[in-house]
DOGUGU-221275 format. One record per residue (C-alpha): x, y, z; chain. Coordinates in nm, 2 decimals, decimal comma. Example, Ala and Ser with C-alpha at 12.3 -4.5 7.8 and 13.67 -1.06 7.14 Angstrom:
DOGUGU-221275
@east->1,23	north->-0,45	up->0,78	cadena->A
@east->1,37	north->-0,11	up->0,71	cadena->A
//
This chain:
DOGUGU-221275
@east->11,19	north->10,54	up->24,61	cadena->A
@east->10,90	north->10,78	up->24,74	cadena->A
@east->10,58	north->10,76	up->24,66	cadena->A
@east->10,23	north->10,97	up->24,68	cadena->A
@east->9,93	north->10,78	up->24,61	cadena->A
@east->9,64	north->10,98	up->24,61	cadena->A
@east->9,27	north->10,86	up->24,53	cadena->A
@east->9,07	north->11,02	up->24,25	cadena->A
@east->8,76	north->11,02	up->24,46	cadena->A
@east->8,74	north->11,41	up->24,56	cadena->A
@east->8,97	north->11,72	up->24,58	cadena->A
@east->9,27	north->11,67	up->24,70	cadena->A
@east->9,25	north->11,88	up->25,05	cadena->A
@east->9,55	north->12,06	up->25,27	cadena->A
@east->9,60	north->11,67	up->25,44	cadena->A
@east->9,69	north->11,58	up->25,10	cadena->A
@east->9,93	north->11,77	up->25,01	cadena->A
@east->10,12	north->11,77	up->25,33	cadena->A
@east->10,19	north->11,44	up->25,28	cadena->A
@east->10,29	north->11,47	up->24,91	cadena->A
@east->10,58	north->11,79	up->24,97	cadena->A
@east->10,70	north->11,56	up->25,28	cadena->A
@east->10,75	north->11,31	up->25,03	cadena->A
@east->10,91	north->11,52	up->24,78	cadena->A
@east->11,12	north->11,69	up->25,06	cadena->A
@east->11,30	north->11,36	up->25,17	cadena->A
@east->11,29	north->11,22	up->24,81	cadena->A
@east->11,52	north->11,52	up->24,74	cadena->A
@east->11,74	north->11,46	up->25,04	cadena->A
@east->11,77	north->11,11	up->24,95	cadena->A
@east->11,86	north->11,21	up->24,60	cadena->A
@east->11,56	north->10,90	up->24,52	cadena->A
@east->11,29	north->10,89	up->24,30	cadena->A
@east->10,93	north->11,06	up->24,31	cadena->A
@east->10,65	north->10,84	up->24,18	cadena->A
@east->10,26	north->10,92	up->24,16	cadena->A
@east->10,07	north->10,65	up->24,18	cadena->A
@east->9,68	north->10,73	up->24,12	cadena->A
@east->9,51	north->10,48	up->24,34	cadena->A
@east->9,16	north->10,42	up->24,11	cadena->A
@east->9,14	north->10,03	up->24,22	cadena->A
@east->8,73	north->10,12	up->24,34	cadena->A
@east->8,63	north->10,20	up->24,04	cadena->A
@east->8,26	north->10,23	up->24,18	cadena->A
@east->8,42	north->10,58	up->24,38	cadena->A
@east->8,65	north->10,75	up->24,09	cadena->A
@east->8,53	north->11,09	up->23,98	cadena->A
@east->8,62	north->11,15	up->23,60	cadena->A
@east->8,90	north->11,40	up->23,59	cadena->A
@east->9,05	north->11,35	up->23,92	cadena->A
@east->9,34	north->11,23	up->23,83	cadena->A
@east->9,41	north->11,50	up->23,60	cadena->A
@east->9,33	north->11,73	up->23,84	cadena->A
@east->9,57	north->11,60	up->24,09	cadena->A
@east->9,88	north->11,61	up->23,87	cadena->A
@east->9,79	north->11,96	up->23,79	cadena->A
@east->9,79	north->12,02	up->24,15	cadena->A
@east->10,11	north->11,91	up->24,19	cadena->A
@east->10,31	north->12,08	up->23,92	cadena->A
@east->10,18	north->12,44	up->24,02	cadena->A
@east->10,37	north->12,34	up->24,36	cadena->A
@east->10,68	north->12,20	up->24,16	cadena->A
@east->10,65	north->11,89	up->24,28	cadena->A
@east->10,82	north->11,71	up->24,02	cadena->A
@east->10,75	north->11,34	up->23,98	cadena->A
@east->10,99	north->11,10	up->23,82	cadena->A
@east->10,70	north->10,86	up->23,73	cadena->A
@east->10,34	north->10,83	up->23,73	cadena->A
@east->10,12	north->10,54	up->23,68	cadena->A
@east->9,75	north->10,44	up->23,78	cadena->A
@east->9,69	north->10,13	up->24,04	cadena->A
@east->9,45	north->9,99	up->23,82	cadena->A
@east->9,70	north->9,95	up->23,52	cadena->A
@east->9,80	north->9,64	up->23,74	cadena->A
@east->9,47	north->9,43	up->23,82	cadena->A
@east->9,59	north->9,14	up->23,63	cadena->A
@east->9,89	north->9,12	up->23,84	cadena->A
@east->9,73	north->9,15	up->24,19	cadena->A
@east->9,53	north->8,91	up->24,09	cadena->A
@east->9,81	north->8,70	up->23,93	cadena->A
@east->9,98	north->8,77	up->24,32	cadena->A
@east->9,68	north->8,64	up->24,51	cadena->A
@east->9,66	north->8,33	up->24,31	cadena->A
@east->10,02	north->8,26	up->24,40	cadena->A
@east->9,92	north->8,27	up->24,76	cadena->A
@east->9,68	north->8,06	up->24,74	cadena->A
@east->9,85	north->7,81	up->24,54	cadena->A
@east->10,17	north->7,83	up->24,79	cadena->A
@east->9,89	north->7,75	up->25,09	cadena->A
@east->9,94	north->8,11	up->25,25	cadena->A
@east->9,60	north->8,22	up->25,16	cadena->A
@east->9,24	north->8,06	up->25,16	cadena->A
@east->8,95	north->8,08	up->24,98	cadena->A
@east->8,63	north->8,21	up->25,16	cadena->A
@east->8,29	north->8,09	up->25,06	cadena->A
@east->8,05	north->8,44	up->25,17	cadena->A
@east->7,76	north->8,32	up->24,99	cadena->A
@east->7,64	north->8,11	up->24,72	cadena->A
@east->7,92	north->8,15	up->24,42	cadena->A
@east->8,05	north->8,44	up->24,56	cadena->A
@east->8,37	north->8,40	up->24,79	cadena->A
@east->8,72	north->8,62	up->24,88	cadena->A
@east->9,08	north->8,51	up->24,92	cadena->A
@east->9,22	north->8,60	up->25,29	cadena->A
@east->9,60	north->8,55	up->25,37	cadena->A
@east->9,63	north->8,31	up->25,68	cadena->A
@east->9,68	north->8,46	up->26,02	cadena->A
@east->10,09	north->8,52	up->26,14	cadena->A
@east->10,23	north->8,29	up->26,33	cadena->A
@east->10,40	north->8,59	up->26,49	cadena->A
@east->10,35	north->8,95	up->26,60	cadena->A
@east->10,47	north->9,22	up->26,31	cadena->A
@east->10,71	north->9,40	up->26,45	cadena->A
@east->10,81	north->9,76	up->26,30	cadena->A
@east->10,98	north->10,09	up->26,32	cadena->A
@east->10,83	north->10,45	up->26,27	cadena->A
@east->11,01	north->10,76	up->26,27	cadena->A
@east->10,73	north->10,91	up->26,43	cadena->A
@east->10,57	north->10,67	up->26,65	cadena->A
@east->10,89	north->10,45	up->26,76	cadena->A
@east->10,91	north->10,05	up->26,77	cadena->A
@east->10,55	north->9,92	up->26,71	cadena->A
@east->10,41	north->9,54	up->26,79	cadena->A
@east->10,11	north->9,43	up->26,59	cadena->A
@east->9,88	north->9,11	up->26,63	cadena->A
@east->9,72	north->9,09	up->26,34	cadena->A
@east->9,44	north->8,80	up->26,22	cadena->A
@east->9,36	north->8,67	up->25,84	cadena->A
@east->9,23	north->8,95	up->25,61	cadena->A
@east->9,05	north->8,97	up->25,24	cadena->A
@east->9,31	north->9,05	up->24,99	cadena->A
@east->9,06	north->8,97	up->24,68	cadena->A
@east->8,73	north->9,05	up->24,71	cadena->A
@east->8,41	north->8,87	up->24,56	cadena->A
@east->8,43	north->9,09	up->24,23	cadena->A
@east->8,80	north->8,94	up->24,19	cadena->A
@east->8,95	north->9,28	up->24,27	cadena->A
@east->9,21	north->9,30	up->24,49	cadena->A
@east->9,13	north->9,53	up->24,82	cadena->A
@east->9,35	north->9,85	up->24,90	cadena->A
@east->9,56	north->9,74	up->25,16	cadena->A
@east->9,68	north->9,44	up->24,92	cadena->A
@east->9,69	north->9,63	up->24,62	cadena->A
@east->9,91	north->9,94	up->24,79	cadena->A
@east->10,18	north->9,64	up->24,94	cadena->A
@east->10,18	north->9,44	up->24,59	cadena->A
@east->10,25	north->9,81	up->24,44	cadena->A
@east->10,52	north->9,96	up->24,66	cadena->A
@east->10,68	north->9,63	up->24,68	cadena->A
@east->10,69	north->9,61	up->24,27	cadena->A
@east->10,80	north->9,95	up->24,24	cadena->A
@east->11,06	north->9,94	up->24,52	cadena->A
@east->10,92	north->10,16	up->24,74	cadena->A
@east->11,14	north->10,17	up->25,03	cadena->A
@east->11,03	north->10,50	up->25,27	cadena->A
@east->10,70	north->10,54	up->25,31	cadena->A
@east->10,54	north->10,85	up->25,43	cadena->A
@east->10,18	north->10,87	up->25,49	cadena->A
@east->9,88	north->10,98	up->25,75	cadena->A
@east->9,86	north->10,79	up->26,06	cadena->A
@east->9,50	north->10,69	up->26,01	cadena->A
@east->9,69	north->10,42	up->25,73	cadena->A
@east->9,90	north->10,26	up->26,10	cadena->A
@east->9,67	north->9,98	up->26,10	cadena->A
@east->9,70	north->9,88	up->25,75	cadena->A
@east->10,13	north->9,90	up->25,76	cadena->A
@east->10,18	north->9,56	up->25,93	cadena->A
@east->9,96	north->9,37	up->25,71	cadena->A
@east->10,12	north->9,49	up->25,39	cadena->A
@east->10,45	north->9,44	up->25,58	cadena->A
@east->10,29	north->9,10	up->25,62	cadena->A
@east->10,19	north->9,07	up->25,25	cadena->A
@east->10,52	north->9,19	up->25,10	cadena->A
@east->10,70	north->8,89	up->25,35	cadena->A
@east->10,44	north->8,65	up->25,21	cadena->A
@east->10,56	north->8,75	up->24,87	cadena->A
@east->10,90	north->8,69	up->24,93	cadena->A
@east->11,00	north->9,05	up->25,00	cadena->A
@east->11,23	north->9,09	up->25,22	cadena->A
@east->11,38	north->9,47	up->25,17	cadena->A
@east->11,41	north->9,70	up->25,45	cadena->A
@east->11,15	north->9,97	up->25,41	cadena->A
@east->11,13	north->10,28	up->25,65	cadena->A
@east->10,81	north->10,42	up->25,79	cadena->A
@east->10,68	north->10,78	up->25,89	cadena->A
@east->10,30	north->10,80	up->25,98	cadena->A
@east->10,23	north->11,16	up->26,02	cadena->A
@east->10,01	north->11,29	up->26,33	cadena->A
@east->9,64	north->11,39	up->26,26	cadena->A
@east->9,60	north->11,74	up->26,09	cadena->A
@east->9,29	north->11,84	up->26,25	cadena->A
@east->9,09	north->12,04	up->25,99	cadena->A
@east->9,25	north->11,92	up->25,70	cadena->A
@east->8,94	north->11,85	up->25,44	cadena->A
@east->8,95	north->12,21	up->25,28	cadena->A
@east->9,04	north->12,13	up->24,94	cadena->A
@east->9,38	north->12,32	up->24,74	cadena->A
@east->9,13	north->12,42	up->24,49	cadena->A
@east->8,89	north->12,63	up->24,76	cadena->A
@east->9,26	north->12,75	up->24,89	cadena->A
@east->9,36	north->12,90	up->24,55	cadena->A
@east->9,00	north->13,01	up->24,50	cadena->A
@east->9,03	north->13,25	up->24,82	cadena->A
@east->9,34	north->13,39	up->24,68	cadena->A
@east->9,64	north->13,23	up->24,84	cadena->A
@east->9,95	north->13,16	up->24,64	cadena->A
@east->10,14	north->12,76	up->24,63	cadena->A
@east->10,50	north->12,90	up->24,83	cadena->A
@east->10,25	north->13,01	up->25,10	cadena->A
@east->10,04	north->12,74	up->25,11	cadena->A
@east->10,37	north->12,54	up->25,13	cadena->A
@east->10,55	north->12,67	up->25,37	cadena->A
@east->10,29	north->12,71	up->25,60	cadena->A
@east->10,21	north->12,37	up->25,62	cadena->A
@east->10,58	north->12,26	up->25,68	cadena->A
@east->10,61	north->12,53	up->25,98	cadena->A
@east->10,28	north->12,37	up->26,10	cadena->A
@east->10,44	north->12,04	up->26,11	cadena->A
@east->10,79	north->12,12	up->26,21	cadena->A
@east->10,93	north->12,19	up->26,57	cadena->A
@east->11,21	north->12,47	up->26,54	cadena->A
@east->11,20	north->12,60	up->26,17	cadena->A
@east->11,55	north->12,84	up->26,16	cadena->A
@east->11,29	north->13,10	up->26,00	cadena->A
@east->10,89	north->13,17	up->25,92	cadena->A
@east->10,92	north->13,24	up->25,56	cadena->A
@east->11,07	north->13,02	up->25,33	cadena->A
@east->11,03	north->12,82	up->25,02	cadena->A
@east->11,06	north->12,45	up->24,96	cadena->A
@east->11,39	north->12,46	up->24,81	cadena->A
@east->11,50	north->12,63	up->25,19	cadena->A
@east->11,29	north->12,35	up->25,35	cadena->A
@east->11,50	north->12,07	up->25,15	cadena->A
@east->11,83	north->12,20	up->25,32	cadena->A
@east->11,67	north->12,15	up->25,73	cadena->A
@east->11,39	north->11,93	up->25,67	cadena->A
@east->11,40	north->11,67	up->25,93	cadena->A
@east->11,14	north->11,39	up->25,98	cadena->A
@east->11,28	north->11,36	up->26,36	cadena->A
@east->11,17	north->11,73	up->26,41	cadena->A
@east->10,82	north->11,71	up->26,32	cadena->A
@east->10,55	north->11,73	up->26,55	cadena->A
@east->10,40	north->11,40	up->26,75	cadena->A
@east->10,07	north->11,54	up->26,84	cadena->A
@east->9,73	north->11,63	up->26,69	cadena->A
@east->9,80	north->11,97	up->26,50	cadena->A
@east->9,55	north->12,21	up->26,36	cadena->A
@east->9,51	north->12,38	up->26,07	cadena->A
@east->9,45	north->12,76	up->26,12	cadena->A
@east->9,40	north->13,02	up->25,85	cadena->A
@east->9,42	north->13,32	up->25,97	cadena->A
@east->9,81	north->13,18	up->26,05	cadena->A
@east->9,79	north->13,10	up->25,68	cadena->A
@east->9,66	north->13,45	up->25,59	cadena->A
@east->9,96	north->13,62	up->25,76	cadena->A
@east->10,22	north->13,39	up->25,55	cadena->A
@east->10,02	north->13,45	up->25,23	cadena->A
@east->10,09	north->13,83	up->25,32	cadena->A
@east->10,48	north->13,81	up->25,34	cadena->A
@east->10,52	north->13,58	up->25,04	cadena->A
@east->10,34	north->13,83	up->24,81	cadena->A
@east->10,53	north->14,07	up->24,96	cadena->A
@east->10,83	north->13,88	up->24,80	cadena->A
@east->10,70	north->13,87	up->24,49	cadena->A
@east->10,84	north->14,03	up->24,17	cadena->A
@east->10,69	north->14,37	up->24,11	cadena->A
@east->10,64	north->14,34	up->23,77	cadena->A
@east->10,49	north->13,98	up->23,79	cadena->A
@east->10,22	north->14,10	up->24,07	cadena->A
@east->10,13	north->14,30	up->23,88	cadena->A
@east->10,01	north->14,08	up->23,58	cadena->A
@east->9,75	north->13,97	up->23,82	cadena->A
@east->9,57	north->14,27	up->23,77	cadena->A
@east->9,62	north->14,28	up->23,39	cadena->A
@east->9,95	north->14,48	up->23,34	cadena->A
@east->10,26	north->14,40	up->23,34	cadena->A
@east->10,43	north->14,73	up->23,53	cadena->A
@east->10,61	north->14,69	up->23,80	cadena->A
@east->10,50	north->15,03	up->23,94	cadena->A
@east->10,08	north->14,81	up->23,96	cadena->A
@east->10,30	north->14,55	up->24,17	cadena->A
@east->10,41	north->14,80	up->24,41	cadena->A
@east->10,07	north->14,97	up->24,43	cadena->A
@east->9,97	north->14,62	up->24,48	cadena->A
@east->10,19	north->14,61	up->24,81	cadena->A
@east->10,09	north->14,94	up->24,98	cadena->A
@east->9,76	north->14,77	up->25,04	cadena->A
@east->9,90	north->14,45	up->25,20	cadena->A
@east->9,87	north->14,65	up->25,52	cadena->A
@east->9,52	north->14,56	up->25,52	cadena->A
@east->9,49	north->14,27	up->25,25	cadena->A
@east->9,64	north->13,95	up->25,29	cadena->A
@east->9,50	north->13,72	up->24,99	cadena->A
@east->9,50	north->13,76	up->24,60	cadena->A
@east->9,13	north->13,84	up->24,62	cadena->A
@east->9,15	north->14,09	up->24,88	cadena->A
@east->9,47	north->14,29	up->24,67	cadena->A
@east->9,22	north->14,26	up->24,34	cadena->A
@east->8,93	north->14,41	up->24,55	cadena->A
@east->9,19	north->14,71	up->24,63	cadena->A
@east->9,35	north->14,73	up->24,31	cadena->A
@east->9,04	north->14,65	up->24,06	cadena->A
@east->8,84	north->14,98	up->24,18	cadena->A
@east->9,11	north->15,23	up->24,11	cadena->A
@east->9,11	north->15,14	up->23,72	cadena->A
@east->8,71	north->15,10	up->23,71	cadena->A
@east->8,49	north->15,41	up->23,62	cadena->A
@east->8,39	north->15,60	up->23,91	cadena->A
@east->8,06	north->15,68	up->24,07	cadena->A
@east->7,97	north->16,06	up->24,05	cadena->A
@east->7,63	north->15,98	up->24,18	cadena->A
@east->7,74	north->15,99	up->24,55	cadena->A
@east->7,78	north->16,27	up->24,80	cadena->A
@east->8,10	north->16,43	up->24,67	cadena->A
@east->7,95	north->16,39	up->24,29	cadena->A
@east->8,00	north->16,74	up->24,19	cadena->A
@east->8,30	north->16,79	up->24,37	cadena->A
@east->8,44	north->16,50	up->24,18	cadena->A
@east->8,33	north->16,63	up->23,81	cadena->A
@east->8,54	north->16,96	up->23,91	cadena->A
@east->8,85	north->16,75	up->23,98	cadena->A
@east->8,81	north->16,52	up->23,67	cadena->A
@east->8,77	north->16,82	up->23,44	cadena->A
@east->9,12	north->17,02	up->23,60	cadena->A
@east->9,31	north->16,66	up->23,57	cadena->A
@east->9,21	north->16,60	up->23,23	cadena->A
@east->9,35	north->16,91	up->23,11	cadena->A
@east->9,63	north->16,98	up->23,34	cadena->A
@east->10,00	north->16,84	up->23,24	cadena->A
@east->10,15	north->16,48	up->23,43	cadena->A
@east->10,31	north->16,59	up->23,74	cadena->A
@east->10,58	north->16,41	up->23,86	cadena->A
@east->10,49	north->16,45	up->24,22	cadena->A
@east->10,19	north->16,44	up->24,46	cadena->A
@east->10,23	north->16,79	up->24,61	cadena->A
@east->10,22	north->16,92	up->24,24	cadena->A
@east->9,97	north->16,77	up->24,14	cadena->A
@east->9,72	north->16,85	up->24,47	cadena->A
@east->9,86	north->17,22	up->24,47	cadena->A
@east->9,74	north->17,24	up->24,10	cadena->A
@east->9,36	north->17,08	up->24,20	cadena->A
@east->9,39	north->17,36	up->24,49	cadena->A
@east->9,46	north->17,69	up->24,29	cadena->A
@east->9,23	north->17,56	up->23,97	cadena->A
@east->8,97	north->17,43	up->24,22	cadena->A
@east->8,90	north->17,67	up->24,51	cadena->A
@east->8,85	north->17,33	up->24,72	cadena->A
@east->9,02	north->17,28	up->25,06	cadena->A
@east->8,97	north->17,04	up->25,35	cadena->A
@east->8,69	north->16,74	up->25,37	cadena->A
@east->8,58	north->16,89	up->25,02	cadena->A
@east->8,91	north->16,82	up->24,86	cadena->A
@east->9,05	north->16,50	up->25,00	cadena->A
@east->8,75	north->16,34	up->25,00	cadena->A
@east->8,64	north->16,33	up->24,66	cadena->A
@east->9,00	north->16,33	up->24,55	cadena->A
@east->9,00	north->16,01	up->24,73	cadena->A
@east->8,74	north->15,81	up->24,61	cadena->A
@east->8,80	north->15,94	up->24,25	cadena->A
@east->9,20	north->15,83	up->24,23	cadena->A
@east->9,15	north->15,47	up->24,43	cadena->A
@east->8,75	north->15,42	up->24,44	cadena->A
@east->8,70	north->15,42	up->24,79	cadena->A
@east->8,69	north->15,66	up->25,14	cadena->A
@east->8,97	north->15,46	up->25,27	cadena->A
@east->9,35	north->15,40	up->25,16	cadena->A
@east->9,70	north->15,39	up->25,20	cadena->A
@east->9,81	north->15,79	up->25,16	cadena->A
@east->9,77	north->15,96	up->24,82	cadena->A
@east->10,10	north->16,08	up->24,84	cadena->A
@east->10,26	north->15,68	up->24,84	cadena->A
@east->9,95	north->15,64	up->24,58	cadena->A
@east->9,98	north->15,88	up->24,29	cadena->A
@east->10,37	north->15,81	up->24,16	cadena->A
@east->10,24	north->15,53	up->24,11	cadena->A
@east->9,95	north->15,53	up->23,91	cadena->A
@east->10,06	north->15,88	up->23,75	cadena->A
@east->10,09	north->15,72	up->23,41	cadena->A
@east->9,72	north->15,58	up->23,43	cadena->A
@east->9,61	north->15,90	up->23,59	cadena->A
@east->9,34	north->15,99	up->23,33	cadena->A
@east->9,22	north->15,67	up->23,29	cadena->A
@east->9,20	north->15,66	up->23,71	cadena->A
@east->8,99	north->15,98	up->23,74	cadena->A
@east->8,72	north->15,93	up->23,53	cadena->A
//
């Protein structure tokens, strides 16, 4: 069993999320179990709808969970837990001011000794610790070893800033009386990694980008640059991932947003931009040359449909070529269609492309009209108006 146990305190951020599709990628290898486990134990820091937000999160990156439960659905038996400590003489009782006091497990006898994946063979001295606080709930660090040890978690993968806390719930479970081998992968700091998935999908970029960039961010030696998580499941190894600080760049993410829309289906690009034609999806791809994001194709895409301005500098020149196109037939090709604006128009040179531009894609600058106009033929009187 696997688990991703994210707080409902904020957005869940890039760091997040690397750790939950590491998860799901070796919960997949090891044919185990997924759960989600909505760590809300400080109530005093939840944000309403979090949690909801979360698991929404993680279905538009098909990460499939098996089971899903919230940490403070057990209070009663982390509390129940501590109380059996203390009554077995492994914890104490700590008086921290006049009726107010916190249960702390007694100090090892012995350094914890653990491996990690990622770090190696690690020796801990650790002292007593709270495991109840005043308010009778439990604190984090017992709460998350009481839960994985009750669910069965046994492979735990999870930021490295959480190393300090992995020998005392070691510690806690042993207390308890459990004694099951459990693995351990701490992952190396992700330097930049607050930007929330939300401000990600907000700027445009698509979940099998996001994704797959931040396994090639992690991983040493990917057999290719563009891939999806199912491809990552096949190679994915824990041994190959990287042991030092990384960063999160996104102009790197940029360029793999660009080749995963270019992979998309035509016709369901295209639905972005309110149609559902596959000929919009492959207009939609001419101006990846330049665009990169969701956001940048609609600012391409969104002018060519809009009414055009015949206030500006080629105004006039513009109202000639709406009037021929509105009552000339569809031409198949671009040459036909330009020679016909020529002959009916008198217009040649700066005079002709330039208003035929900006009346056909809304702007001075473009892939070529010829690559253009089989394309958007069928809208074509709609276009230049």
């Amino acid at each position: 069993m696997l688990r991703f146990a994210p707080s409902p305190v904020g957005d869940i951020n890039i760091g997040n999320l690397r750790v939950a599709i590491l998860n799901y990628i070796v919960t997949k290898q090891r044919d185990s179990r997924f759960l989600v486990r909505i760590e809300d134990i400080n109530k005093s820091k939840n944000i309403e709808g979090k949690d909801t937000e979360i698991m929404m999160i993680l279905e538009k990156f098909a990460l499939k969970h098996d089971s899903v439960y919230h940490q403070s659905q057990h209070l009663n038996i982390h509390q129940n837990l501590a109380l059996r400590l203390l009554k077995e003489k492994k914890a104490l009782r700590v008086e921290v001011s006049s009726n107010k006091s916190i249960v702390k497990v007694n100090k090892p006898t012995k350094d914890i000794i653990f491996n990690d994946i990622v770090k190696g063979e690690i020796s801990t001295t650790i002292n007593s610790f709270t495991i109840l606080k005043s308010d009778g709930t439990p604190t984090s660090t017992f709460a998350t070893a009481c839960d994985d040890m009750l669910s069965g978690v046994d492979f735990i993968i999870r930021d490295e800033k959480y190393l300090e806390d992995t020998p005392k719930q070691i510690y806690i479970k042993n207390l308890l009386g459990y004694m099951e081998e459990t693995k351990y992968a701490h992952l190396s700091t992700l330097l930049n990694s607050d930007l929330s998935i939300k401000s990600l999908f907000k700027l445009g970029f698509i979940p099998d980008a996001i994704v797959n960039y931040l396994i090639l961010l992690e991983y040493k030696n990917a057999p290719k640059e563009i891939f999806f998580l199912q491809d990552a499941i096949e190679w994915f190894s824990l041994e190959n991932i990287s042991k030092e600080p990384i960063e999160f760049d996104i102009n790197r993410l940029k360029e793999i947003n660009r080749e995963h829309l270019k992979l998309i289906d035509n016709k369901e690009l295209s639905k972005i931009f309110g149609f559902a034609d596959s000929d919009i999806g492959k207009l939609a791809k001419l101006y990846l040359q330049e665009a990169t994001t969701l956001n940048e194709l609609k600012d391409k895409i969104t002018p060519i449909f809009k009414p055009k301005d015949f206030s500006g500098k080629w105004g006039d020149e513009m109202r000639i070529i709406e009037d021929i196109i509105y009552n000339a037939p569809l031409f198949n090709t671009f040459n036909e269609f330009r020679e016909d604006i020529v002959k009916k128009s008198g217009l040649e040179g700066e005079s002709l492309s330039k208003p035929l531009q900006i009346l056909l894609t809304g702007a001075e600058n473009s892939p070529k009209l010829s690559e253009i106009y089989p394309l958007i033929k069928s809208y074509i009187l709609e276009v230049a108006s």
